[in-house]
PQR file with spaces between the fields and no chain letter, atoms N, CA, C, O and H, PARSE charges and radii, in Angstrom:
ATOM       1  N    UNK     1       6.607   13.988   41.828 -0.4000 1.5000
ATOM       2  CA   UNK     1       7.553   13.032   41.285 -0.0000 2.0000
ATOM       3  C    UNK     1       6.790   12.091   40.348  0.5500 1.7000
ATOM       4  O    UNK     1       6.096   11.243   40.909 -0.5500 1.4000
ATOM       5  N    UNK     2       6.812   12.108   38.804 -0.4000 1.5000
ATOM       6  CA   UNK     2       6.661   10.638   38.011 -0.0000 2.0000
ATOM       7  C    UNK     2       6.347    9.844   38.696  0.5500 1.7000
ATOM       8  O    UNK     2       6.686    9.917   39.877 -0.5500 1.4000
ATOM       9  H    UNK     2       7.376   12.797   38.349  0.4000 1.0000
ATOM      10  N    UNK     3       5.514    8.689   38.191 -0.4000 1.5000
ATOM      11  CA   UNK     3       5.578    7.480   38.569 -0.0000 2.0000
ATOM      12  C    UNK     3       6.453    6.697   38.102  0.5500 1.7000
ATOM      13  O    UNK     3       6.202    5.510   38.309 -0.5500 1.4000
ATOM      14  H    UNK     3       5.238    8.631   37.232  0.4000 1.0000
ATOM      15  N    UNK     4       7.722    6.989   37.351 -0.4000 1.5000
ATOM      16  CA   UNK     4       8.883    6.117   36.895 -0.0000 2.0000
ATOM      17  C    UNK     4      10.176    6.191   38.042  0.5500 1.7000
ATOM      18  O    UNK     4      11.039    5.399   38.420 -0.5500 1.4000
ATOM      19  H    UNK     4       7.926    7.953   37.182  0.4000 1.0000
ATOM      20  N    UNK     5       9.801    7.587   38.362 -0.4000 1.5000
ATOM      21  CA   UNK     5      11.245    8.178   39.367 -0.0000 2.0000
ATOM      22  C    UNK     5      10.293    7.501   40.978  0.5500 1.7000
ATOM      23  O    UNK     5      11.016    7.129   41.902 -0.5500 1.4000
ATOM      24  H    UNK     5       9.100    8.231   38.055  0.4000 1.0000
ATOM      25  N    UNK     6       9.154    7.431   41.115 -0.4000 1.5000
ATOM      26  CA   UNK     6       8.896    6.920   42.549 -0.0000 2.0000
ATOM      27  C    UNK     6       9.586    5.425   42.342  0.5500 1.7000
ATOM      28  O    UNK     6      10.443    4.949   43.087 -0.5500 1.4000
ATOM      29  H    UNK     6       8.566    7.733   40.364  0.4000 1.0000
ATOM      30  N    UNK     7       9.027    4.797   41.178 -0.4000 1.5000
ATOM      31  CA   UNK     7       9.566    3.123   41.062 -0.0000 2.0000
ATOM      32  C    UNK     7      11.424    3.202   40.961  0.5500 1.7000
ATOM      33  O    UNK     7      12.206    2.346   41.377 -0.5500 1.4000
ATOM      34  H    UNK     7       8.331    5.184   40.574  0.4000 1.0000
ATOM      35  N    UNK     8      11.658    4.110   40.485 -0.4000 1.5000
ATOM      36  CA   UNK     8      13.305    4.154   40.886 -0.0000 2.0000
ATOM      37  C    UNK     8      13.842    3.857   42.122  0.5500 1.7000
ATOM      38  O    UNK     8      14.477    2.902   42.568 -0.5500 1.4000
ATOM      39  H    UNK     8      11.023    4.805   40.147  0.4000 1.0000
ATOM      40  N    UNK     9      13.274    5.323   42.749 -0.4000 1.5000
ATOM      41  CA   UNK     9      13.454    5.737   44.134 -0.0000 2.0000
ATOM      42  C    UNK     9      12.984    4.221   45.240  0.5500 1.7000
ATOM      43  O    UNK     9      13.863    4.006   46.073 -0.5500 1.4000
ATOM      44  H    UNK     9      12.758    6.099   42.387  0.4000 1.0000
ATOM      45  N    UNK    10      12.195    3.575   45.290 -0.4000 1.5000
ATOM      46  CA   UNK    10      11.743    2.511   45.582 -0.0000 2.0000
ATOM      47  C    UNK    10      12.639    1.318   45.594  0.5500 1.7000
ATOM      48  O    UNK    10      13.401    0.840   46.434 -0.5500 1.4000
ATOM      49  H    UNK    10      11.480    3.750   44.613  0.4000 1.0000
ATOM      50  N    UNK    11      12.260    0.972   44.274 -0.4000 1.5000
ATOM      51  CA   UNK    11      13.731   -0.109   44.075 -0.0000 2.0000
ATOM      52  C    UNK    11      15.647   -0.009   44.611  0.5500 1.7000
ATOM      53  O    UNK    11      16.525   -0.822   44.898 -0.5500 1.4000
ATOM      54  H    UNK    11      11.641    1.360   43.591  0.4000 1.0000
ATOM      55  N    UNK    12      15.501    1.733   44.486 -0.4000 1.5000
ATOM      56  CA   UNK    12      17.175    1.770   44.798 -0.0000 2.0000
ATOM      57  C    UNK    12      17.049    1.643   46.476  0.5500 1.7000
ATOM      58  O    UNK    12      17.936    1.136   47.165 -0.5500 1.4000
ATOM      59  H    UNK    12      14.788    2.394   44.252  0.4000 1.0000
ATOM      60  N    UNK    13      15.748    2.211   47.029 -0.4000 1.5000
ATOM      61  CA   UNK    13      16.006    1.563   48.705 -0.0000 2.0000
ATOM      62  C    UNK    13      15.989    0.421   49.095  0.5500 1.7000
ATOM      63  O    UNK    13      16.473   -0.142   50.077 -0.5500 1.4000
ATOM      64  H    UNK    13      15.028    2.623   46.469  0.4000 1.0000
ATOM      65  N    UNK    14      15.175   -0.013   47.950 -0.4000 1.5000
ATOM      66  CA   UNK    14      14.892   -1.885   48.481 -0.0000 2.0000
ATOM      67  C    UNK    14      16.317   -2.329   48.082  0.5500 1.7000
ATOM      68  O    UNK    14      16.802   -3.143   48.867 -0.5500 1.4000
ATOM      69  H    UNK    14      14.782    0.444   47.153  0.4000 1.0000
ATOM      70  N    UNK    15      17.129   -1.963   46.993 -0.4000 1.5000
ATOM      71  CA   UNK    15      18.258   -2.841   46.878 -0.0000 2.0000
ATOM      72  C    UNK    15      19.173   -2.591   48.329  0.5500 1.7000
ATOM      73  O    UNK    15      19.677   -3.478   49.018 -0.5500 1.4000
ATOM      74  H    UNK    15      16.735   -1.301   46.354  0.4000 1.0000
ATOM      75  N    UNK    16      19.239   -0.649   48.644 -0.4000 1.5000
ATOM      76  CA   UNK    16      20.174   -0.895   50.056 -0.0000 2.0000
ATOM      77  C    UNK    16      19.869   -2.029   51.300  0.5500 1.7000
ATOM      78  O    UNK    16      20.668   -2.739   51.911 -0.5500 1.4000
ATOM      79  H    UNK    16      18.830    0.071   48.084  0.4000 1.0000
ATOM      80  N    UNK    17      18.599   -1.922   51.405 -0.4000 1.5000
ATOM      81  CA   UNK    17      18.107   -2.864   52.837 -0.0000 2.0000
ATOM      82  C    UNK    17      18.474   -4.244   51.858  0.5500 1.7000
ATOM      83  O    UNK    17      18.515   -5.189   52.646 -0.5500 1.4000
ATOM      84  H    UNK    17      17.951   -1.344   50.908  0.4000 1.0000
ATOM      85  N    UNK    18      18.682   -4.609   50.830 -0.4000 1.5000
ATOM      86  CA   UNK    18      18.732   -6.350   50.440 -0.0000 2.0000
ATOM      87  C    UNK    18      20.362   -6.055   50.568  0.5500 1.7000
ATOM      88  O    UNK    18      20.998   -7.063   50.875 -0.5500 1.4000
ATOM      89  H    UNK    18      18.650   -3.841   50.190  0.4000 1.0000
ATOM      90  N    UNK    19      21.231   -4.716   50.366 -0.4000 1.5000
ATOM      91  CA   UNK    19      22.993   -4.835   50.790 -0.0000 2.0000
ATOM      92  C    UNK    19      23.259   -5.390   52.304  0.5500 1.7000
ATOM      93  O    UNK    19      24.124   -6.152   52.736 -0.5500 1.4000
ATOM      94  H    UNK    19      20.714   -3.898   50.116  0.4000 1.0000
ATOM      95  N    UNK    20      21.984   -4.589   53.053 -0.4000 1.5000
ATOM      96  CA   UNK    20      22.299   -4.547   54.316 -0.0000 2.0000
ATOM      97  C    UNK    20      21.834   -6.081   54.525  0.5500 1.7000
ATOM      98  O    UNK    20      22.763   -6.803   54.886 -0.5500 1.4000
ATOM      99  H    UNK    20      21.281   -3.970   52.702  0.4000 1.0000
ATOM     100  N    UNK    21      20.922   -6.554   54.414 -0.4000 1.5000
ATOM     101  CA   UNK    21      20.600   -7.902   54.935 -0.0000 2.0000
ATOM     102  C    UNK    21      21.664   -8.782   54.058  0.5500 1.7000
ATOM     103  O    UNK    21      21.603   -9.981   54.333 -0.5500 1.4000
ATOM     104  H    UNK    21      20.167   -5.967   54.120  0.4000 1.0000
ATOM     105  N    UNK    22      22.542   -8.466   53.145 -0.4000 1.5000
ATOM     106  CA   UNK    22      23.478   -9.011   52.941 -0.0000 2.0000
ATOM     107  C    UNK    22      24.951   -9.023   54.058  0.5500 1.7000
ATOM     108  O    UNK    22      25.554  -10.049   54.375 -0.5500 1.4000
ATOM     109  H    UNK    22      22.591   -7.493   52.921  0.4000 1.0000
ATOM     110  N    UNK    23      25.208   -7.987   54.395 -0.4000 1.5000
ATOM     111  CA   UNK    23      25.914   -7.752   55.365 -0.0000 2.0000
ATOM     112  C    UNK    23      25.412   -8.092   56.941  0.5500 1.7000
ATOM     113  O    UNK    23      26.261   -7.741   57.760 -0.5500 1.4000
ATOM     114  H    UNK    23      24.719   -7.154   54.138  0.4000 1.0000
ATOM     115  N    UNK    24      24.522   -8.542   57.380 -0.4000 1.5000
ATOM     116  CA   UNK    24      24.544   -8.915   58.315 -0.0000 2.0000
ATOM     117  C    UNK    24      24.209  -10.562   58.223  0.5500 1.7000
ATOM     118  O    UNK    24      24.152  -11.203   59.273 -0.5500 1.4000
ATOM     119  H    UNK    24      23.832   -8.827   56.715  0.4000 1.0000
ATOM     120  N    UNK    25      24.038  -11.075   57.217 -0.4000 1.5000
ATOM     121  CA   UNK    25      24.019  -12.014   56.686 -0.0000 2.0000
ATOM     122  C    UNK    25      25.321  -12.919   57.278  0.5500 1.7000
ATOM     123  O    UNK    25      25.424  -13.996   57.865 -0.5500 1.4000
ATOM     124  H    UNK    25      24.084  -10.555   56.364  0.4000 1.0000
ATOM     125  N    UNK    26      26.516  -11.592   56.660 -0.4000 1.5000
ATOM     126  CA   UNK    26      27.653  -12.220   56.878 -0.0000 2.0000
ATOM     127  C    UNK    26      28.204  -11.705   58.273  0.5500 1.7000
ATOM     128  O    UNK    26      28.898  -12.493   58.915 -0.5500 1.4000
ATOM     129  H    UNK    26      26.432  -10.717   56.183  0.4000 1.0000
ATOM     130  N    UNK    27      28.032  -10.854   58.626 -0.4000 1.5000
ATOM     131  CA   UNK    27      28.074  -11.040   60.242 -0.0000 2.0000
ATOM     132  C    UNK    27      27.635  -12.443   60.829  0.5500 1.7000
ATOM     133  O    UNK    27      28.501  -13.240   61.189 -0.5500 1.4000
ATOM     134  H    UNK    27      27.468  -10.214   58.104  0.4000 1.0000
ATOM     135  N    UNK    28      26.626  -12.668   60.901 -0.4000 1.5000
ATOM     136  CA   UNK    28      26.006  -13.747   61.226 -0.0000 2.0000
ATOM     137  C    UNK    28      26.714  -14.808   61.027  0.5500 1.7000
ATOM     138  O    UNK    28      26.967  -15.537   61.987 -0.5500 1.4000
ATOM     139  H    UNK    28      25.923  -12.020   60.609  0.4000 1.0000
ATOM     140  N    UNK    29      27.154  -15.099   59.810 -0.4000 1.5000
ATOM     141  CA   UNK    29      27.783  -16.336   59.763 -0.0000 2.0000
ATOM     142  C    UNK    29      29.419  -16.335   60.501  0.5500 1.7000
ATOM     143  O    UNK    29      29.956  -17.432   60.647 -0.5500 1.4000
ATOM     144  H    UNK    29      26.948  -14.508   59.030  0.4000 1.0000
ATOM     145  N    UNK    30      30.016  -15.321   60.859 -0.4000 1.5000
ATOM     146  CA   UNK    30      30.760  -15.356   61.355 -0.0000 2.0000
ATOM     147  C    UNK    30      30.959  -15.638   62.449  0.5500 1.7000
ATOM     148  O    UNK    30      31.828  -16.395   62.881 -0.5500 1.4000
ATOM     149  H    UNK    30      29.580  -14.429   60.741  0.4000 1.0000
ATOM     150  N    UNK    31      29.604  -14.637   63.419 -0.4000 1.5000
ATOM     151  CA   UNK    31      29.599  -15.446   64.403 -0.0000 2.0000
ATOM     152  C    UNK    31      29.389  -16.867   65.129  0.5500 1.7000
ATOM     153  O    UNK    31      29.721  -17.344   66.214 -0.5500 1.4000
ATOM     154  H    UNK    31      28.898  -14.022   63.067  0.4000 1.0000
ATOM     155  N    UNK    32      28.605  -17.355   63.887 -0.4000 1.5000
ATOM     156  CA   UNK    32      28.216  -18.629   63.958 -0.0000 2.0000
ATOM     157  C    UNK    32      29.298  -19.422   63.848  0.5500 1.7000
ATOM     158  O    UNK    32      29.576  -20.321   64.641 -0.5500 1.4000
ATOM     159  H    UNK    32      28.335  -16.968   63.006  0.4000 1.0000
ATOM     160  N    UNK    33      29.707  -19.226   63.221 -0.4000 1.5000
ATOM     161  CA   UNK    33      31.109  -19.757   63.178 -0.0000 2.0000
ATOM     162  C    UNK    33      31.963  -19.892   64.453  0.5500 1.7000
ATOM     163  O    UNK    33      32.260  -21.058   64.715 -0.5500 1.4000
ATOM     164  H    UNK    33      29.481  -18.495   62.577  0.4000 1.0000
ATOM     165  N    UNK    34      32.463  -18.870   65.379 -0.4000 1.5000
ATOM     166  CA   UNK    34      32.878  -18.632   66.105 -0.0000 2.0000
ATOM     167  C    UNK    34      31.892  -19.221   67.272  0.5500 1.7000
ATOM     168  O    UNK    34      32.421  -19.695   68.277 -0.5500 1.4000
ATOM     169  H    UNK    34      32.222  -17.923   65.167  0.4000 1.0000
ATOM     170  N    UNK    35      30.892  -19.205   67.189 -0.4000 1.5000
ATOM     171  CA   UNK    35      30.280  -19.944   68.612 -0.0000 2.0000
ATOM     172  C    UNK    35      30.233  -21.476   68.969  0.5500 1.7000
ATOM     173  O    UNK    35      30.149  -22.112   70.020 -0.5500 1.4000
ATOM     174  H    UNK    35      30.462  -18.820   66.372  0.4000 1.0000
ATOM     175  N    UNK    36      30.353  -21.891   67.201 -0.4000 1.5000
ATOM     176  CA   UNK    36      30.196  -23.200   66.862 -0.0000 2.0000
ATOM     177  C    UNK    36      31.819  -23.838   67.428  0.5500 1.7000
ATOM     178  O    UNK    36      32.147  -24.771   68.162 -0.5500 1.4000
ATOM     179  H    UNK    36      30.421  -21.374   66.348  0.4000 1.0000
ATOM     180  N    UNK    37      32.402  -23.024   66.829 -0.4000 1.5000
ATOM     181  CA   UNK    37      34.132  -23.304   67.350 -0.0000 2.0000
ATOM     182  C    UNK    37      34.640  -23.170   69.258  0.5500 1.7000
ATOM     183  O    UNK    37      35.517  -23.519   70.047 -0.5500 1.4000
ATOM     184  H    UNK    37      32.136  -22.266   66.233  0.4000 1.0000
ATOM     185  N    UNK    38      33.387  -22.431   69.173 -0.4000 1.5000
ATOM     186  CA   UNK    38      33.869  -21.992   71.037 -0.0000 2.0000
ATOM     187  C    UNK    38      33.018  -23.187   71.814  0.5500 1.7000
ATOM     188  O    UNK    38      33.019  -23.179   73.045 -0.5500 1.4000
ATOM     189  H    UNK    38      32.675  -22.147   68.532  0.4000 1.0000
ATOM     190  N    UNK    39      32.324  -24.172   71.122 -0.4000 1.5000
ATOM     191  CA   UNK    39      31.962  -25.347   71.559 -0.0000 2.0000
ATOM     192  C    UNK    39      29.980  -24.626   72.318  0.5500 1.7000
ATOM     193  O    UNK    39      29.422  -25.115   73.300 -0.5500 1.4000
ATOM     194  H    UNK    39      32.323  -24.179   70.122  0.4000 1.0000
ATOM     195  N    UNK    40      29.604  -23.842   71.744 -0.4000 1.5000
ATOM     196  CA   UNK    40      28.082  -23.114   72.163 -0.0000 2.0000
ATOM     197  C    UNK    40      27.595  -23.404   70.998  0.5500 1.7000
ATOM     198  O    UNK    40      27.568  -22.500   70.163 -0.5500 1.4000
ATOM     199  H    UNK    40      30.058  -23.444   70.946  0.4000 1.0000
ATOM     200  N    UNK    41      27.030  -24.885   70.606 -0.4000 1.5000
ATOM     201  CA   UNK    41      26.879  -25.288   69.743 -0.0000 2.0000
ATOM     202  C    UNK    41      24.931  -24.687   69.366  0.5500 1.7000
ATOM     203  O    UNK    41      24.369  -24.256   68.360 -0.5500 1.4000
ATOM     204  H    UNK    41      27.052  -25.620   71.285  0.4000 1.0000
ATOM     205  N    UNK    42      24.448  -25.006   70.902 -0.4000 1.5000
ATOM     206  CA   UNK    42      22.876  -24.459   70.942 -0.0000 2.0000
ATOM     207  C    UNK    42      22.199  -22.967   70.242  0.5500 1.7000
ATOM     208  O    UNK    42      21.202  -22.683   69.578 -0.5500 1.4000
ATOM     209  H    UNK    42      24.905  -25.356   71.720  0.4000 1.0000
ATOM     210  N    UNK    43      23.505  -22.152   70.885 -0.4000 1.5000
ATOM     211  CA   UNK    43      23.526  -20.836   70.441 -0.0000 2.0000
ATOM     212  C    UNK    43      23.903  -20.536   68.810  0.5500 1.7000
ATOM     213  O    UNK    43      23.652  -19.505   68.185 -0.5500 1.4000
ATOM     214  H    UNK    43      24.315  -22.382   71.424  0.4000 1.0000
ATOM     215  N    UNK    44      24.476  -21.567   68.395 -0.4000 1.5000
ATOM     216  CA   UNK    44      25.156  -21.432   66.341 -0.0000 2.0000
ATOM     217  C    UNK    44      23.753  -21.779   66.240  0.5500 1.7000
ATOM     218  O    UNK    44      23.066  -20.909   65.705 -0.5500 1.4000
ATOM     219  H    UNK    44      24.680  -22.405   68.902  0.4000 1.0000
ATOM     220  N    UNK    45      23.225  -22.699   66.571 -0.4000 1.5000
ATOM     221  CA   UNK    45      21.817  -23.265   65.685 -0.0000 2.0000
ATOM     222  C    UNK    45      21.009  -22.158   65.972  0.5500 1.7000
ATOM     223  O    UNK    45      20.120  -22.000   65.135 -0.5500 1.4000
ATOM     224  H    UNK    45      23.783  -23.406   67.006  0.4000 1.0000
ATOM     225  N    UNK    46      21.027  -21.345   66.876 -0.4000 1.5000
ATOM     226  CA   UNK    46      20.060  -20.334   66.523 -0.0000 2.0000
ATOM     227  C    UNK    46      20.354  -19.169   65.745  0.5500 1.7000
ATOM     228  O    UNK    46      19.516  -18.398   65.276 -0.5500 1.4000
ATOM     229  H    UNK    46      21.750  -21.473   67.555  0.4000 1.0000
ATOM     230  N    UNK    47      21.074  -19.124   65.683 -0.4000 1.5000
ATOM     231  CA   UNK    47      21.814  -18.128   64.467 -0.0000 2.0000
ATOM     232  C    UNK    47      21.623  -18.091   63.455  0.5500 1.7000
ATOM     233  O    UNK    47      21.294  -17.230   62.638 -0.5500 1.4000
ATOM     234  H    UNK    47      21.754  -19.750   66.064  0.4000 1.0000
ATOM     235  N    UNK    48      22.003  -19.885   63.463 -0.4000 1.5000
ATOM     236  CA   UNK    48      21.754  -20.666   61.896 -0.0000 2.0000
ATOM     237  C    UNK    48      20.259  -20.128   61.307  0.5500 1.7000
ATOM     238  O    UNK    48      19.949  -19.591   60.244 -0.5500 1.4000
ATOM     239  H    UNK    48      22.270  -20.584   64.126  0.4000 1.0000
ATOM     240  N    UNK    49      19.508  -20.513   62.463 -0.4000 1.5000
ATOM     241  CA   UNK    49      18.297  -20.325   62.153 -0.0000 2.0000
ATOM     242  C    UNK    49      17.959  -18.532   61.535  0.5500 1.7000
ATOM     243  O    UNK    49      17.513  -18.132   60.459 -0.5500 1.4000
ATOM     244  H    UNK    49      19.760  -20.949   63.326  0.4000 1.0000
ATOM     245  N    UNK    50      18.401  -17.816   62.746 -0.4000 1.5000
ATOM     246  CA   UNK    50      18.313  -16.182   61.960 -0.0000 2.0000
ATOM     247  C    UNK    50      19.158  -15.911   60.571  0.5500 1.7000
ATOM     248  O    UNK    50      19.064  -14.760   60.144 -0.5500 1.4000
ATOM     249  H    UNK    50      18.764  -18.141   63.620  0.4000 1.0000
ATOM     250  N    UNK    51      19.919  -16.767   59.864 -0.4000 1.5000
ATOM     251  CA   UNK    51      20.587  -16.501   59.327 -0.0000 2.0000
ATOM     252  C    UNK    51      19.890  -17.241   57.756  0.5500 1.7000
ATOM     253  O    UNK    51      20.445  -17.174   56.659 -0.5500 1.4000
ATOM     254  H    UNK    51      19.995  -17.702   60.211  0.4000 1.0000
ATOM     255  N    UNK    52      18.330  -18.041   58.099 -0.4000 1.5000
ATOM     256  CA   UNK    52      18.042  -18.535   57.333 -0.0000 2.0000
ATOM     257  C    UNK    52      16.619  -17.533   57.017  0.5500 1.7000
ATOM     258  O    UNK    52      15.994  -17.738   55.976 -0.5500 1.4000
ATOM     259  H    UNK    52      17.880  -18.096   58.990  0.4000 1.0000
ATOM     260  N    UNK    53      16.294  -16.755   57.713 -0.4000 1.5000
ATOM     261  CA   UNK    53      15.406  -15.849   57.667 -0.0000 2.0000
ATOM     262  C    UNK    53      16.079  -14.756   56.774  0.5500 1.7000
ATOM     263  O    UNK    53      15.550  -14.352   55.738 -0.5500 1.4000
ATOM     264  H    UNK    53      16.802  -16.589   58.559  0.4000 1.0000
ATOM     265  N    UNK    54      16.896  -14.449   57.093 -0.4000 1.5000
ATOM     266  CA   UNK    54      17.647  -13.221   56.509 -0.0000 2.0000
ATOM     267  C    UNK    54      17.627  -13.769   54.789  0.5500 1.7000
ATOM     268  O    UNK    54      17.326  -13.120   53.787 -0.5500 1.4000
ATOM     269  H    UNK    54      17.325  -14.777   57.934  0.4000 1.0000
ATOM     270  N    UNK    55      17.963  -14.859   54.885 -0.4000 1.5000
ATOM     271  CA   UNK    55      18.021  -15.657   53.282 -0.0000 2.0000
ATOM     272  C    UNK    55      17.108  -15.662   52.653  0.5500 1.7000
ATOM     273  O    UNK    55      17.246  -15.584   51.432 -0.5500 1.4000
ATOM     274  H    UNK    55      18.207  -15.386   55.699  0.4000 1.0000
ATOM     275  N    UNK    56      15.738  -15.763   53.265 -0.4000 1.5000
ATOM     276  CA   UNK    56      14.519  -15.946   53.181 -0.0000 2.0000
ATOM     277  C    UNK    56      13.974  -14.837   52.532  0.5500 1.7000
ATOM     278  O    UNK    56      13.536  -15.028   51.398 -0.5500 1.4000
ATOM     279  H    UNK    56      15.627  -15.827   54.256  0.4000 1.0000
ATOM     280  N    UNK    57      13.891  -13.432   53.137 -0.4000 1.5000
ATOM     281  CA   UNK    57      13.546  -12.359   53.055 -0.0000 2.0000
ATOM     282  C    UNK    57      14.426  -11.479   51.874  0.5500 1.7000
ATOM     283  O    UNK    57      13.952  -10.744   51.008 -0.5500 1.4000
ATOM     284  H    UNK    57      14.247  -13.277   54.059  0.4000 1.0000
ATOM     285  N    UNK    58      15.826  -11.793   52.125 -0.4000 1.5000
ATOM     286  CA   UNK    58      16.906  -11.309   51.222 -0.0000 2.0000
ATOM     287  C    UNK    58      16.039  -12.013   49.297  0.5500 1.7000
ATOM     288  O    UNK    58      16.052  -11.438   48.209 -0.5500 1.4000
ATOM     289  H    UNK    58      16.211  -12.390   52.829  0.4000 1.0000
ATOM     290  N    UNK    59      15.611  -12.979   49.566 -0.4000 1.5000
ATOM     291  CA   UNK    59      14.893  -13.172   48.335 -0.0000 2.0000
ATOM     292  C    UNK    59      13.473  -12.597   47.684  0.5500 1.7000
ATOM     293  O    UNK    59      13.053  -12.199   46.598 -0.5500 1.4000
ATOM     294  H    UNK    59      15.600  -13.446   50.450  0.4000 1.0000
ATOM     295  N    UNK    60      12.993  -12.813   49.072 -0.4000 1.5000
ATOM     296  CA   UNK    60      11.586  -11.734   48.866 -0.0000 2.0000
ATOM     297  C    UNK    60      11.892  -10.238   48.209  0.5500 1.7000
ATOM     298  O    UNK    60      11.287   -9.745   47.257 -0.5500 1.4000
ATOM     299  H    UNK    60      13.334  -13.136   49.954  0.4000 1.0000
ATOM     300  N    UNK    61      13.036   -9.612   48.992 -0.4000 1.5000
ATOM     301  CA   UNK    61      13.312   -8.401   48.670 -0.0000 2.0000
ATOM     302  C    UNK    61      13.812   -8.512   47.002  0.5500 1.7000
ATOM     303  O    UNK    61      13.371   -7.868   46.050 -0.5500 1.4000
ATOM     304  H    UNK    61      13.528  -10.012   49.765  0.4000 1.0000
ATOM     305  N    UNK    62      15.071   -9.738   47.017 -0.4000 1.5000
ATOM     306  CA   UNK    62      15.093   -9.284   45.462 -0.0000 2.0000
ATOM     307  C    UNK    62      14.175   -8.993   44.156  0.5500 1.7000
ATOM     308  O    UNK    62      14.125   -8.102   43.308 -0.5500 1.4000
ATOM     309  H    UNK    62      15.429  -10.261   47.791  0.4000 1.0000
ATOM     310  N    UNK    63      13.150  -10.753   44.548 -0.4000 1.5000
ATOM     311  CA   UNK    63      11.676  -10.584   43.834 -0.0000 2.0000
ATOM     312  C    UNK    63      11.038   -8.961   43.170  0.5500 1.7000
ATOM     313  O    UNK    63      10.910   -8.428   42.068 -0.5500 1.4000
ATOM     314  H    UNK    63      13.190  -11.477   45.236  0.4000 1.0000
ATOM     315  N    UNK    64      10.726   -8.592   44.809 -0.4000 1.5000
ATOM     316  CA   UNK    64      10.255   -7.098   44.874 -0.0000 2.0000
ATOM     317  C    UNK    64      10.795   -6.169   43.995  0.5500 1.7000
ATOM     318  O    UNK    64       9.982   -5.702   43.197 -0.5500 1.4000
ATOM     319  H    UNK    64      10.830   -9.026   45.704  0.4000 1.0000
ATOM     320  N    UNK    65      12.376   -5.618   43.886 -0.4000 1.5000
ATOM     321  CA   UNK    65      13.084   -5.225   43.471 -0.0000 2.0000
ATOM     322  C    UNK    65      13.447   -5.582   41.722  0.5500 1.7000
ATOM     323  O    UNK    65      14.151   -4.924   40.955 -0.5500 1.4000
ATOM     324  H    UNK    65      13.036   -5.997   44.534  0.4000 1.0000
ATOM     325  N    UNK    66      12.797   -6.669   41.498 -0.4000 1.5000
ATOM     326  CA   UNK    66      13.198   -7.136   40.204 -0.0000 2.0000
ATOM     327  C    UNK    66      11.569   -6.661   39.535  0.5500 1.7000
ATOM     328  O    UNK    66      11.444   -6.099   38.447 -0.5500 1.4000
ATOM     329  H    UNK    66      12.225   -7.203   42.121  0.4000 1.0000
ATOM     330  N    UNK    67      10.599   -6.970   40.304 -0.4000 1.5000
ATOM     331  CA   UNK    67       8.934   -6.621   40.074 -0.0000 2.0000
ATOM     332  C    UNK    67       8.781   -5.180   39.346  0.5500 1.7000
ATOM     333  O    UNK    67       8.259   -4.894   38.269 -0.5500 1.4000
ATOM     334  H    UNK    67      10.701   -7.427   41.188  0.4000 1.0000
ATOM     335  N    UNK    68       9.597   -4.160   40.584 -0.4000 1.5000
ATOM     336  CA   UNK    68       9.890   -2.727   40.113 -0.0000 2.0000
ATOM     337  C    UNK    68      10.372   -2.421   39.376  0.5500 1.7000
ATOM     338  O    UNK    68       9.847   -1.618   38.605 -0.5500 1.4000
ATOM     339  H    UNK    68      10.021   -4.392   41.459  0.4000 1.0000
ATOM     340  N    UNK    69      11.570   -2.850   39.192 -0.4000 1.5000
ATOM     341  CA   UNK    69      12.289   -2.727   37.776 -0.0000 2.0000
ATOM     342  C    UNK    69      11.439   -2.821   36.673  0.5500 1.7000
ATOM     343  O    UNK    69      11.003   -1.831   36.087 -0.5500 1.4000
ATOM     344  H    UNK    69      11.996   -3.503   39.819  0.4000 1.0000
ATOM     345  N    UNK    70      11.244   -3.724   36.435 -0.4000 1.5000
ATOM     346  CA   UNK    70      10.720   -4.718   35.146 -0.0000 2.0000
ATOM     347  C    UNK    70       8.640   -3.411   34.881  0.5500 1.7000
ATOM     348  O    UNK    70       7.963   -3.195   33.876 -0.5500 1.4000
ATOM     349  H    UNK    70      11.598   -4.529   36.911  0.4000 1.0000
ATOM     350  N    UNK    71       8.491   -3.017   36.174 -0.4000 1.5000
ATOM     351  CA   UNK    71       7.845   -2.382   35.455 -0.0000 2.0000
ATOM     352  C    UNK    71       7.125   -1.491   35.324  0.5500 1.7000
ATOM     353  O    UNK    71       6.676   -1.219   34.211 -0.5500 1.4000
ATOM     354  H    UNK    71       9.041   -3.192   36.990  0.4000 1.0000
């Protein structure tokens, strides 16, 4: 395989895992939502917290993904 089609192949997986950490992203906040409302206020803040990692990383990945592209 090229070294243009590996940097393809690369980037198009890194974008699925940055869909997926998008989607559980929003899982997450849903539940947070819902725990926060069910008065398990201890349990939303930790969520909150996984839900700020996911944000965290969801950027790293784009970085990565934009790195490949570009070159």
């Amino acid at each position: 395989m090229p070294d243009n089609e590996a940097k393809i192949a690369t980037a198009d997986a890194l974008t699925l895992i940055l869909h997926n950490q998008h989607a559980l992203g929003a899982a997450i906040e849903e539940i947070t939502k819902w725990l926060s409302e069910s008065g398990v206020g201890s349990v939303a803040d930790n969520a909150m917290t996984a839900m700020e990692t996911l944000d965290t990383n969801a950027q790293a990945i784009t970085d990565a993904i934009l790195r490949i592209r570009q070159s």
